[in-house]
Kinemage of the C-alpha trace (Angstrom):
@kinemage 1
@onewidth
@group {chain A} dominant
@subgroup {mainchain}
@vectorlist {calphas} color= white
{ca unk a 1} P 0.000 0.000 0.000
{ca unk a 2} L 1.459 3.164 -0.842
{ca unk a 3} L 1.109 6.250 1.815
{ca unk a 4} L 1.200 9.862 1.454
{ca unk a 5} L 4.298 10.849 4.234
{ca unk a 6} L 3.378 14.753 5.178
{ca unk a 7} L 5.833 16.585 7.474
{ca unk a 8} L 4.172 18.367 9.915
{ca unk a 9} L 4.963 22.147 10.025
{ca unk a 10} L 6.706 21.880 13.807
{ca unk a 11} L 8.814 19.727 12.157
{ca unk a 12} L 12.278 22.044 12.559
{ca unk a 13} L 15.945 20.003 12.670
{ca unk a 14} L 18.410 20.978 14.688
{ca unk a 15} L 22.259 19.693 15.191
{ca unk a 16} L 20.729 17.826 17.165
{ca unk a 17} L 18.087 15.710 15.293
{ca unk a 18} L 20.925 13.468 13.713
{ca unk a 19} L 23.092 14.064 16.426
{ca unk a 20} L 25.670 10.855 16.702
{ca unk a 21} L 23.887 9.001 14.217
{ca unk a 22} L 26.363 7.060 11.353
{ca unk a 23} L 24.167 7.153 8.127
{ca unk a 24} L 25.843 5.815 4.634
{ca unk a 25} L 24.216 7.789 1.605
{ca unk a 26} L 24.654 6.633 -1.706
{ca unk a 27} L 24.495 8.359 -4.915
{ca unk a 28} L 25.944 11.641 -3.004
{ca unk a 29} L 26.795 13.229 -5.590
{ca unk a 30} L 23.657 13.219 -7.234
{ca unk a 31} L 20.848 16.312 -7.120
{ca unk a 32} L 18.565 14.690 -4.359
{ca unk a 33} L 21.638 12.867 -2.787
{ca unk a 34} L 23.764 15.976 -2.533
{ca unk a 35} L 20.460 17.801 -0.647
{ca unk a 36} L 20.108 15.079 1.800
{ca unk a 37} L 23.758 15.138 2.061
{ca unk a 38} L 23.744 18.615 3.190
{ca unk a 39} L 20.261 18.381 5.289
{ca unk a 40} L 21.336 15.075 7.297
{ca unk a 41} L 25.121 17.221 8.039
{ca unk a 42} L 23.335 19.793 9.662
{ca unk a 43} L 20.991 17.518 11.540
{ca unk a 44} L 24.098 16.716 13.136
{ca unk a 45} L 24.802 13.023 11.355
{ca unk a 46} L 28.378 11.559 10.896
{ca unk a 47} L 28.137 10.774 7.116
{ca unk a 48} L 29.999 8.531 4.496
{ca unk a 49} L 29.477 9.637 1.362
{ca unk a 50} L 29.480 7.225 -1.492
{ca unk a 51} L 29.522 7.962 -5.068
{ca unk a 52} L 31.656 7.561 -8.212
{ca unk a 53} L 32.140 11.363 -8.495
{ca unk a 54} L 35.093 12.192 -6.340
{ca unk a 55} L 35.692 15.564 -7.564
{ca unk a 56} L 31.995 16.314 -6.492
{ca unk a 57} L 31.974 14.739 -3.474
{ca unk a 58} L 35.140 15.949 -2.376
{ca unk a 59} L 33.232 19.868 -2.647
{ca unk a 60} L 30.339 18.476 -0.951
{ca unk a 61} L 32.931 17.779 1.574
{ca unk a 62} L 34.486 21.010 2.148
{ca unk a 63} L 30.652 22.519 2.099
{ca unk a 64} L 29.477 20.422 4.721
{ca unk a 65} L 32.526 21.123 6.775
{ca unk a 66} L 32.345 25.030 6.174
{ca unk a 67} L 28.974 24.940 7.710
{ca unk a 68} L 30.469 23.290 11.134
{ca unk a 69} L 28.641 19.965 10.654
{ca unk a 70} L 30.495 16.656 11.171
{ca unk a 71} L 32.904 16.342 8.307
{ca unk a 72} L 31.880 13.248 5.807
{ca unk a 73} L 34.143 10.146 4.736
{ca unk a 74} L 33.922 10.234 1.056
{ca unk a 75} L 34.240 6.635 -0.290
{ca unk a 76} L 34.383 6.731 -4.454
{ca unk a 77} L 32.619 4.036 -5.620
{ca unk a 78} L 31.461 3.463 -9.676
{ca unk a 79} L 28.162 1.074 -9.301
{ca unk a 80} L 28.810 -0.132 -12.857
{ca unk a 81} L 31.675 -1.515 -12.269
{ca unk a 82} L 32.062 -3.414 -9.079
{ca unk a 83} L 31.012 -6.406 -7.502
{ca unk a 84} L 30.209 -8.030 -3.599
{ca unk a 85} L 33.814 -7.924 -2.754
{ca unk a 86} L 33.865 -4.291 -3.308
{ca unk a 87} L 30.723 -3.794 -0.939
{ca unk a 88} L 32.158 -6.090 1.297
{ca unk a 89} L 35.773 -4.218 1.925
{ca unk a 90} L 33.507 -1.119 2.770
{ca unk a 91} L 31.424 -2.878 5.686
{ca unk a 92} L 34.381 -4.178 7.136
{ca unk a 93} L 36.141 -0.395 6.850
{ca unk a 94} L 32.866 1.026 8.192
{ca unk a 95} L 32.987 -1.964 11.285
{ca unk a 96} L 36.194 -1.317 12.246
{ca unk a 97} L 35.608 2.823 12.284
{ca unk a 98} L 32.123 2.905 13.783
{ca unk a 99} L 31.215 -0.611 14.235
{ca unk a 100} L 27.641 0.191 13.305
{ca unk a 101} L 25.516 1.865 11.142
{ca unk a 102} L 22.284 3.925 11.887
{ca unk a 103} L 20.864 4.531 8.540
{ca unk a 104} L 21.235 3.726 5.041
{ca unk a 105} L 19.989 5.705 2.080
{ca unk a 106} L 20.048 4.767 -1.164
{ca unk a 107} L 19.940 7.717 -3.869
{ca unk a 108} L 21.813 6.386 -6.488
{ca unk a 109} L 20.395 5.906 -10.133
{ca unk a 110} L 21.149 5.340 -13.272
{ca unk a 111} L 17.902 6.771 -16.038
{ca unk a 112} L 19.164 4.069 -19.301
{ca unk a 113} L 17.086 5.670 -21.717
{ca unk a 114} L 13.729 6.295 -22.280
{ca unk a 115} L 12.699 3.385 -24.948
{ca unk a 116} L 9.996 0.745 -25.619
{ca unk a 117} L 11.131 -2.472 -24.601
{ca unk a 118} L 11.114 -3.902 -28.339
{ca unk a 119} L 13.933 -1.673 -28.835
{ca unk a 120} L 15.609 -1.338 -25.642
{ca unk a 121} L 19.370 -2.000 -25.826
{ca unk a 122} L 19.838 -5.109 -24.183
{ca unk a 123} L 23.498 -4.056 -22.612
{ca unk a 124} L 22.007 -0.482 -21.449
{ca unk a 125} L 19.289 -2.735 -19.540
{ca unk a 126} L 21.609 -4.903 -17.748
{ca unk a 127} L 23.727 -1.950 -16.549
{ca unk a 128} L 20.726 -0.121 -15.538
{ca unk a 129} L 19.088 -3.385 -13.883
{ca unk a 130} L 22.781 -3.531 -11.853
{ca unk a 131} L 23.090 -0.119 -10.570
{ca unk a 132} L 19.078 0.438 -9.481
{ca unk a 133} L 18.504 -2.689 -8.303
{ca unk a 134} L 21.476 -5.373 -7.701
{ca unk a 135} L 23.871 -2.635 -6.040
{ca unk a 136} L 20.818 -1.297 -3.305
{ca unk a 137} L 20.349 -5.260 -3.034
{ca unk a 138} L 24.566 -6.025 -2.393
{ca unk a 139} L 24.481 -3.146 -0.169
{ca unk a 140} L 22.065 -3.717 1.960
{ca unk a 141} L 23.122 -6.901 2.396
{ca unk a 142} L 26.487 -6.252 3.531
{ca unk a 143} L 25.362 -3.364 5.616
{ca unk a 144} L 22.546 -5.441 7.539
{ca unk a 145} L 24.878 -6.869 10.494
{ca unk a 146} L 25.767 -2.951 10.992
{ca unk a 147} L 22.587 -1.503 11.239
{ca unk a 148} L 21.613 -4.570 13.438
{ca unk a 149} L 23.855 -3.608 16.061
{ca unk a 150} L 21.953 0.140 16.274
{ca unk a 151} L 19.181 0.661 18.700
{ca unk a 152} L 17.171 2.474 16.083
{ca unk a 153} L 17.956 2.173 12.289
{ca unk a 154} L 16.486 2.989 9.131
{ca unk a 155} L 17.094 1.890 5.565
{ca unk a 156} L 15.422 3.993 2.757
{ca unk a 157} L 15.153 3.605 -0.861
{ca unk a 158} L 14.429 6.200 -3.440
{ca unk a 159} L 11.694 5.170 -5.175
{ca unk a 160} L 9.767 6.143 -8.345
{ca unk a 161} L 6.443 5.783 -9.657
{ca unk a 162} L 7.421 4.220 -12.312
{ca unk a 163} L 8.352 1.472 -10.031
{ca unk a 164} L 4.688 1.536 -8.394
{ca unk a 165} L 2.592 1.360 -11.409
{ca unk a 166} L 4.144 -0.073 -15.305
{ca unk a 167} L 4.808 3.335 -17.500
{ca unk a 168} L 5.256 2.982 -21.585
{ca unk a 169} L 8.966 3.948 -22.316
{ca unk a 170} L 10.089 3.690 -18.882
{ca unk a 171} L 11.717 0.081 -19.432
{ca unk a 172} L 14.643 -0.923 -17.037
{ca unk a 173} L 14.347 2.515 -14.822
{ca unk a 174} L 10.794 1.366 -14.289
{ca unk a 175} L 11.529 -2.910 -13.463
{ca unk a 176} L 14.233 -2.126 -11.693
{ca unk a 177} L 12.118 -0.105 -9.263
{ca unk a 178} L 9.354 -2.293 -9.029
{ca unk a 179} L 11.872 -5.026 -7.742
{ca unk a 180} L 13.060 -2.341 -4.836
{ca unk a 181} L 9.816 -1.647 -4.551
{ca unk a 182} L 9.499 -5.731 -3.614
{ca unk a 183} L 13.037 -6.003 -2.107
{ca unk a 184} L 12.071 -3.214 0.367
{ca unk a 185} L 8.798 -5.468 1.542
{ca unk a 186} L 10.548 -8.252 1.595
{ca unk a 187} L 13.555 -7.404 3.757
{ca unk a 188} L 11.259 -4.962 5.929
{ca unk a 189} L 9.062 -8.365 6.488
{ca unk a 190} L 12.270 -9.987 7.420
{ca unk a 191} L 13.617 -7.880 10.040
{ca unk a 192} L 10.380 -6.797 11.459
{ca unk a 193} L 10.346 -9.199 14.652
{ca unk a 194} L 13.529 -8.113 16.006
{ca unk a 195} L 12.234 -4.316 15.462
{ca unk a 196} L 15.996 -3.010 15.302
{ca unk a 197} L 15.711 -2.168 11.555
{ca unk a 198} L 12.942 -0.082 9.812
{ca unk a 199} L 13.012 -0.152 6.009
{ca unk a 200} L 10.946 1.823 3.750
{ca unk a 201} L 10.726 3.542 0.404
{ca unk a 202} L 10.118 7.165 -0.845
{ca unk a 203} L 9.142 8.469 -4.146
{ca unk a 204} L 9.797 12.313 -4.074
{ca unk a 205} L 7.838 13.059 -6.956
{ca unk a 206} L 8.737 15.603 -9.540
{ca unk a 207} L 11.824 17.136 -8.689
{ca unk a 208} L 14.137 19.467 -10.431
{ca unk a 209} L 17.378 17.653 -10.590
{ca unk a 210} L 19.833 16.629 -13.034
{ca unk a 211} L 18.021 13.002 -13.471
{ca unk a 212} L 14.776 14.798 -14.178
{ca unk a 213} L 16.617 17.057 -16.761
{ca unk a 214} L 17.822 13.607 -18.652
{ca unk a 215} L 14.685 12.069 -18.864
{ca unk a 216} L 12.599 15.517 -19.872
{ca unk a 217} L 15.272 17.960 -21.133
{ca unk a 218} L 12.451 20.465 -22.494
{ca unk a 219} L 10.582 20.601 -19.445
{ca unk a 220} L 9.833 24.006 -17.949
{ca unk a 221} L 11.065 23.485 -14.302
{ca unk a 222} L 8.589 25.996 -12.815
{ca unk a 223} L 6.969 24.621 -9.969
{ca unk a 224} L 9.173 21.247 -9.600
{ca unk a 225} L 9.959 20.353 -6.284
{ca unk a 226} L 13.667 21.516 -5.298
{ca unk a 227} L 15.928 18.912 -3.769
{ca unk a 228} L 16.283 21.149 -0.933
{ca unk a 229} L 12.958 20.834 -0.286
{ca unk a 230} L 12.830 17.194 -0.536
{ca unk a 231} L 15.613 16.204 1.605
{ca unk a 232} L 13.658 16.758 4.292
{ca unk a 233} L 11.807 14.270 4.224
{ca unk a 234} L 14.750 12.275 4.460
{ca unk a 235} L 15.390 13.834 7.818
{ca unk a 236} L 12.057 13.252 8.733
{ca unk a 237} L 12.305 9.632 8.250
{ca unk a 238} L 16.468 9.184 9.431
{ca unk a 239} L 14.992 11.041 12.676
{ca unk a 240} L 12.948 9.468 15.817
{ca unk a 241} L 9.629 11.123 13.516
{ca unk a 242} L 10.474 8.049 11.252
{ca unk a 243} L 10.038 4.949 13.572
{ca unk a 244} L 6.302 4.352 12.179
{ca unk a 245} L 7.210 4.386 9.171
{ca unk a 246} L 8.610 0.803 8.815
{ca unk a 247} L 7.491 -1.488 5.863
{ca unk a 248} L 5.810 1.120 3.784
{ca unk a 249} L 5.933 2.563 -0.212
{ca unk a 250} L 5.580 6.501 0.842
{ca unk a 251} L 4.788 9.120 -1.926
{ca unk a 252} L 6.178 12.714 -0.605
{ca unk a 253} L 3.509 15.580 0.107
{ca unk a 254} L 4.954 18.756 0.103
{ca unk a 255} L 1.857 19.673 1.891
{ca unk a 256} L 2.201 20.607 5.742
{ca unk a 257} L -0.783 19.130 8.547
């Protein structure tokens, strides 16, 4: 069941909100991951920063720290092109550093191209397929004995609604999300009886970000969503607000109650 997740208006972070919690963001780089990147830093969380644009990541880096939040780890990582030992070597760096993890969020994506599946290049949807869904998939998997040993973690995926309900063109971007659409259920029906671990999924909706631009590059971005805007509500779920919110597809209301 998909639910509409509304931040109420006395909603207000602080350095606090985050404070001392060890969240891994992928896809950091990105337009929605930078934005949470910068949101979750001044909420006070102790980031590592994963993405395969180092240049980018390492200005993230210095904007983060010039703002007095907790300076990131940056960890360059290409999706594409790497496999479980790879996600394995950075659980064990993150165990020996932290020895836990309190949140994971997944931002990174990969569009392919916007084709009908009769004439969908069959090497574009593999690589697609491997960066939306089999690298979210690898690293949870390799993160789930770290956010075990938290009190109170979260895992979120980035969803899409192509990923909710089948969209003409939308080929691999689309399947891909409708399996972490399933793989979020699935692992959030897995963990639930220990309670540790709340996993969910969040489709931000129109938003005016370089991904966006790919996929509609004549699109007038008047009244899109900004990132900014967005990555609160991954503060609102990364925070004690977000403890309900375990097992469930949420679509992002900019609305306030």
């Amino acid at each position: 069941m998909i639910e509409t997740l509304t931040i109420p208006d006395d909603f207000r972070p602080s350095a606090e909100t985050l404070g001392d919690r060890v969240i891994l963001l992928s896809g950091a780089a990105g337009g929605i991951g930078s934005a949470v990147a910068r949101h979750c830093a001044a909420a006070g969380a102790q980031l590592i920063l994963l993405d395969k644009a180092v240049k980018k990541l390492e200005a993230l880096a210095d904007e983060i720290d010039s703002a007095d939040s907790p300076v990131p780890i940056l960890h360059g990582m290409n999706l594409e092109g790497v496999g479980p030992a790879d996600y394995l070597e950075l659980a064990t760096a993150l165990d020996q550093q932290f020895g836990r993890l309190d949140g994971l969020v997944h931002c990174a994506a990969m569009l392919g191209e916007l084709s009908p599946l009769s004439q969908y290049d069959p090497e574009l949807w593999a690589r697609t397929l491997h960066v939306n869904l089999n690298a979210p998939f690898l690293l949870n998997q390799v993160c789930l004995p770290l956010l075990d040993r938290a009190e109170d973690s979260r895992i979120i995926h980035t969803s899409d609604r192509s990923g909710r309900q089948g969209q003409a063109y939308w080929g691999a971007f689309g399947v891909a999300y409708a399996g972490v659409e399933c793989m979020m259920q699935t692992l959030a029906a897995e963990v639930a009886r220990k309670g540790r671990i709340r996993v969910s999924s969040l489709d931000p909706g129109p938003v005016d970000s370089p991904m966006r631009q790919q996929a509609y590059p004549a699109e007038q971005t008047t009244g899109l969503r900004s990132v900014e805007d967005v990555a609160r509500a991954y503060v609102y779920l990364l925070s004690a607000s977000g403890r309900p919110y375990h097992g469930k597809g949420l679509r992002w209301s900019p609305a306030v109650s």
